[in-house]
C-alpha positions as a printed Julia matrix, in Angstrom:
131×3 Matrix{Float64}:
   0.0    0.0     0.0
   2.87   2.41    0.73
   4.59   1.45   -2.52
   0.94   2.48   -4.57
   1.19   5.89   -2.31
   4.44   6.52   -3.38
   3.8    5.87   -7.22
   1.11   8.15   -7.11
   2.91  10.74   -5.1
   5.87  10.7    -7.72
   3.43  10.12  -10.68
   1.91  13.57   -9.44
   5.67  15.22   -9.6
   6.72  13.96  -12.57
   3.22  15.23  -14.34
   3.54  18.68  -12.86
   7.25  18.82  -13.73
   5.89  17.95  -17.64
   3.72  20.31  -18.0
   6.19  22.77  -17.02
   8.55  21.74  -19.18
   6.12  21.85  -21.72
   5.54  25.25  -21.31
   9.2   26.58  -21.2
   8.99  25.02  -24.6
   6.79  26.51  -25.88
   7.25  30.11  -24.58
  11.03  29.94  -25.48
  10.83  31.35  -28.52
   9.13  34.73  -26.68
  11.44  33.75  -23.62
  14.48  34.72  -26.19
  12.99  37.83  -27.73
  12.26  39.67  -24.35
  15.99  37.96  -22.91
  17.7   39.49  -25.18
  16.6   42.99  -24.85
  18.52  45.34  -21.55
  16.7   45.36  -18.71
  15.61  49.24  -18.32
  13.63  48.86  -15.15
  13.27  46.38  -12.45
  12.02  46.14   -8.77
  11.49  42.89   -6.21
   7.88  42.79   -5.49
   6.73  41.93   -2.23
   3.3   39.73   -2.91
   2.32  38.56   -6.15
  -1.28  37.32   -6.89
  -2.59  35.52  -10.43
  -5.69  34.94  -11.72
  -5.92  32.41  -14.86
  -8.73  32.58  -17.21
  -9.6   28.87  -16.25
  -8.72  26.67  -13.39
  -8.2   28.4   -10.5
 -11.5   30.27   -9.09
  -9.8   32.52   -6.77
  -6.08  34.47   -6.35
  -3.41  32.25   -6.01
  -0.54  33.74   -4.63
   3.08  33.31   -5.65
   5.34  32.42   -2.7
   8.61  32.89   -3.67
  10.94  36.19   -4.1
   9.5   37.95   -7.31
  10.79  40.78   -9.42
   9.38  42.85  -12.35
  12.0   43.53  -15.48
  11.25  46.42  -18.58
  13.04  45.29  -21.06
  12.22  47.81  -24.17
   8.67  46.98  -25.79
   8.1   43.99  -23.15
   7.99  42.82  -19.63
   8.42  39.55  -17.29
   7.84  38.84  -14.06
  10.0   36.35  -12.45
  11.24  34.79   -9.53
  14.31  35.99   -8.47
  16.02  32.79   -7.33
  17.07  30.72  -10.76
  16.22  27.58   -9.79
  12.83  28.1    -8.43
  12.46  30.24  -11.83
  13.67  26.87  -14.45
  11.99  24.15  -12.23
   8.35  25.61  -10.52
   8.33  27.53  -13.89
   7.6   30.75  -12.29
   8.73  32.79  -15.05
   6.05  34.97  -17.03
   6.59  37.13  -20.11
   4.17  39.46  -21.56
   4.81  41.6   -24.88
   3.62  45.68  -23.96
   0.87  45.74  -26.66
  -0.57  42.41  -25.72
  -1.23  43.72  -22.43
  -3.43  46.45  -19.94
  -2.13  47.78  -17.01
  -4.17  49.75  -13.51
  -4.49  50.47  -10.31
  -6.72  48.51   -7.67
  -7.55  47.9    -3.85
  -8.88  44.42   -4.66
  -8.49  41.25   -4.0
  -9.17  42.89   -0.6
 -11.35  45.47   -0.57
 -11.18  46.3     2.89
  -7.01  46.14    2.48
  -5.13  49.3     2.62
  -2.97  47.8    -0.16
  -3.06  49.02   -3.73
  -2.07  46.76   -6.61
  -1.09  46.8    -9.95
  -3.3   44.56  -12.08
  -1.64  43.58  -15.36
  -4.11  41.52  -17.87
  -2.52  39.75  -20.67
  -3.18  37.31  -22.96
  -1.22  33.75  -21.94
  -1.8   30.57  -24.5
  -4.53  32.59  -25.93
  -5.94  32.52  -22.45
  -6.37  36.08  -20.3
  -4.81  36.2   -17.25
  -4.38  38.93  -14.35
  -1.9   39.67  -11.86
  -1.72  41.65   -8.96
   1.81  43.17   -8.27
């Protein structure tokens, strides 16, 4: 019984683990583009909140150490620590004209906290996150 526990434990990892990879792959090509390009801006942001177009009903939050980078025409926001960025895959790139950006007090209304809400288009999917 332990063994079955343990197969589905590490079937679980190495699904999760594919589907990341499989997204790196995909997004290298834009990855490349918006690498390549110097960095013009960047800050470490202190709470980081995403919002998919499907799955996930509610803000997830992003705990780990993330930073925003302008890079010319383009943007990513990325964890700061490289191997938490290459193996959760929490690396996310956004092209300036594909995107909106504003100013909000939710998730939390009642929080004295204002966020930046960036909505983009991800794998033809919209997303928003609050930075």
């Amino acid at each position: 019984m332990q063994y079955a526990f343990l197969a589905v434990v590490l079937a679980g990892f190495v699904i999760g683990l594919g589907q990341v990879w499989f997204r790196r792959r995909r997004e290298a090509p834009l990855r490349r583009e918006i690498r390549s390009q110097p960095v013009t801006f960047w800050t470490r942001l202190s709470q980081v909140k995403v919002r998919e177009g499907s799955g996930w009903p509610e803000w997830l939050a992003l705990n780990s150490s993330m930073a925003l980078y302008v890079r010319g025409d383009s943007f990513d926001i990325s964890s700061t620590n490289l191997p938490v960025r290459v193996v959760m895959g929490m690396e996310y790139y956004f092209k300036t004209n594909e995107t909106s950006i504003e100013t909000s007090h939710a998730p939390s209304g009642n929080s004295a906290l204002s966020w930046i809400v960036v909505t983009g288009s991800r794998r033809g999917e919209e997303s928003k996150w609050r930075l």
